[in-house]
N, C-alpha and C positions, 0 to 999 in steps of 0.2 A: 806203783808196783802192783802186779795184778797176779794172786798164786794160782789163776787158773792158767794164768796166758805167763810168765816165769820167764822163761826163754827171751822171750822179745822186749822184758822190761827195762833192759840197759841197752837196748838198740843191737844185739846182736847176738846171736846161738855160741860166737865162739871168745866172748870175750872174755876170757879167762883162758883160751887154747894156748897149752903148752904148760900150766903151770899147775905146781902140786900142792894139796892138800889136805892136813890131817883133821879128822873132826872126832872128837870123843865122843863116846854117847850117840852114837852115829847110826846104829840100828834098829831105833825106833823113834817116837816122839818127834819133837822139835829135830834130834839130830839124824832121821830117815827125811825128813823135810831139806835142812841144810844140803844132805850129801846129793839126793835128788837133782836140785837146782844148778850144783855147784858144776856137777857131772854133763848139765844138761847145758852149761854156758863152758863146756871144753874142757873143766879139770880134769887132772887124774887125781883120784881120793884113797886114800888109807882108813880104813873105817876103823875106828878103835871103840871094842866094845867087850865089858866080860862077858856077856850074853852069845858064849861062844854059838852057838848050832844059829841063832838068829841073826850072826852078824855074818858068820859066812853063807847066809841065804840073800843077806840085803847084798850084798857085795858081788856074787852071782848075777842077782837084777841089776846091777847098776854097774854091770864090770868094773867093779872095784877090788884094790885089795884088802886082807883083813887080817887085824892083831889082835888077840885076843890079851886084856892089860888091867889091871889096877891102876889108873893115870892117880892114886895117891904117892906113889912110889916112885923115886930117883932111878930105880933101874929099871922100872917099865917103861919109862918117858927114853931113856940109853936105850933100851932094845926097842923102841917104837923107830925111834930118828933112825936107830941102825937098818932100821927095814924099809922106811925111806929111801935112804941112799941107795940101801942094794935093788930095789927094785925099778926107781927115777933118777937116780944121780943126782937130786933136786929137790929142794922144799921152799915155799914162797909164802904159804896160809896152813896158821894154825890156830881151829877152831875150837877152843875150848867148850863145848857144851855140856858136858855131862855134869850132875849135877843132881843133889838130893835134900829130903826135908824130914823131917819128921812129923807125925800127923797133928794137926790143927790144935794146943793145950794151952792149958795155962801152962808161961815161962817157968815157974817152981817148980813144976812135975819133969822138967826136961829132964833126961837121966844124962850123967857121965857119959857114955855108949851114945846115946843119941844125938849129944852136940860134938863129940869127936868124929862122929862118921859126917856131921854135916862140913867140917871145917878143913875136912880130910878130902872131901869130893868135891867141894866149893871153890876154898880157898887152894890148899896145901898141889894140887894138882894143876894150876895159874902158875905158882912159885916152881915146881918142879917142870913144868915144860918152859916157861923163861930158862931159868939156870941152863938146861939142857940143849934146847933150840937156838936162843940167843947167838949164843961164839959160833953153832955153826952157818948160820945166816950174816955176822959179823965175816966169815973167812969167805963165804958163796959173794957175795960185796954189790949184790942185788937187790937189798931190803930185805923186804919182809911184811908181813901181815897178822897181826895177832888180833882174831875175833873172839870174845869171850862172850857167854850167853851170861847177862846180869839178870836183873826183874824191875819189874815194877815195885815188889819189896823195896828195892833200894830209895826208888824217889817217892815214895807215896805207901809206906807199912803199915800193914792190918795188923791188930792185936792176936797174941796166942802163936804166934812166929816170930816172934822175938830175934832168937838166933841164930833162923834160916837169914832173916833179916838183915839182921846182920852181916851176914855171911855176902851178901849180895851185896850191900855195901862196900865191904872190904874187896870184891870184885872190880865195881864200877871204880872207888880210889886208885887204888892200885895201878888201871888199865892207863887212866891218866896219868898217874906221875911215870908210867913206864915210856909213856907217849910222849912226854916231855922229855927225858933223861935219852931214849934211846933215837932221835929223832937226827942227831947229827949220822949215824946208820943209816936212815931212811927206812928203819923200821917202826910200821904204825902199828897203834893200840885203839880200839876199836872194842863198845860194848855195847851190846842190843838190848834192850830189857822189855820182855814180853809181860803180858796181863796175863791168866791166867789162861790156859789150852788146853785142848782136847790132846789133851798127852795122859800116859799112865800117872802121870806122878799129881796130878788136877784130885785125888783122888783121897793124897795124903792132905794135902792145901784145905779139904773139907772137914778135916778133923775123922774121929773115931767112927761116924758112921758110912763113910763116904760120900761119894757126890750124889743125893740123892734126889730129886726134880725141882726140891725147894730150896734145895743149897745152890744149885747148876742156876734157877730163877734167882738168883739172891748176888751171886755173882756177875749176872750178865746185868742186870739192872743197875750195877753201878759202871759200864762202861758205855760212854753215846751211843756209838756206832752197831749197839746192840747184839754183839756178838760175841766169843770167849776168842780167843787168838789162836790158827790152824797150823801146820809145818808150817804148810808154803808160803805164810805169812813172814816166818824166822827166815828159811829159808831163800826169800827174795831179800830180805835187810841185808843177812850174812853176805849175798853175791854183793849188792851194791855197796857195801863199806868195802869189799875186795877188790873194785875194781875203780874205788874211788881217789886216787894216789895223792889227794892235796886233805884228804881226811885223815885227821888223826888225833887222839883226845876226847872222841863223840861217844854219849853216852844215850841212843838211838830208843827212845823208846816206841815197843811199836802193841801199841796198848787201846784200838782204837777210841782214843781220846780220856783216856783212864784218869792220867795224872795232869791234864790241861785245870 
């Protein structure tokens, strides 16, 4: 899969034509990458992002539509699917990516606040769009697609992340025992887990001073393929687990060679 060349790497621009998809966190980073590709292989996309004025810009670029949501909340995930429906009459792929950390510490110092917002954007937003999505993909009688962006935290965890750690773990589990349980549906579970990327959030992963040339050196030095992971990297995995119908249970990591 090549994220300069995206479009041609599952042998066709429209294979994904016809079919809808939602992607959290879908305004910048990893999930301006996702929506990109997804768009570019035929989807129609719901971009769910709080980062209102940015997400109705990416949404604009990529003729998308846009919600602006807390995906921690039961009734964000209710009014996201409601906006679904009334706009597609259809949902096939829903891409969990959104997704937070707090900055680089020792585990002790974590505060209250800081692992509730990770557990709350991690986890708690996985649980809320299942519960929510689920029965109505179970009544649509077509499957379904659930991509969740995991990490490399989960197979392979650096110290001082503990509970992001964590977090990503509880992700990848999750994604599989849904993948197993919900399989008589035909709905698959599906988890990417990227190495660290030229995303906003690479920034927190650095700890208190940021990413600064010797932290950016110090992180790429521990992957082969000598490079940090781009969107279009995520978003080439995200299309080909969507378009892969005999996949389900895969915990993708796309980490050049991080955790081999």
């Amino acid at each position: 899969m090549s994220g300069s060349n995206g479009a041609q790497a599952n042998g066709s621009a429209g294979a994904l034509h016809g079919q809808v998809a939602i992607v959290t966190g879908g305004a910048q980073g990893f999930g301006e990458g996702i929506v990109k590709r997804l768009v570019a292989d035929g989807a129609k996309v719901l971009i769910v992002d709080m980062n209102a004025e940015l997400g109705k810009s990416k949404a604009a670029e990529f003729g998308c539509t846009f919600e602006s949501a807390d995906v921690s909340k039961r009734d964000s995930w209710e009014r996201i699917l409601a906006r679904v429906e009334q706009e597609y009459g259809r949902l096939d792929i829903i891409c969990n990516n959104a997704g937070w950390t707090y900055p680089a510490k020792d585990s002790l110092t974590v505060t209250d606040t800081e692992f509730d917002r990770v557990f709350d954007v991690n986890c708690r937003a996985f649980y809320h769009s299942t519960n929510v999505c689920v029965p109505y993909l179970q009544k649509q009688g077509s499957g379904g697609s659930f991509i969740t962006i995991s990490s490399t935290a989960a197979l392979r965890p650096r110290p001082n992340l503990t509970w992001y750690n964590a977090s990503k773990g509880w992700v990848s589990t999750a994604s599989k025992s849904l993948a197993l349980e919900l399989a008589k549906d035909k709905i698959r579970f599906n988890s990417v887990c990227p190495v660290a990327g030229n995303t906003p959030l690479v920034h927190s992963f650095a700890g208190k001073d940021g990413l600064t040339d010797e932290k950016r050196n110090m992180f790429v030095s521990t992957i082969p393929l000598g490079r940090l992971s781009e969107a279009s990297d995520i978003g080439d995995a995200v299309a080909f687990l969507a378009t892969q119908t005999f996949l389900t249970g895969v915990e993708l990591p796309v980490d050049g060679g991080r955790c081999v």
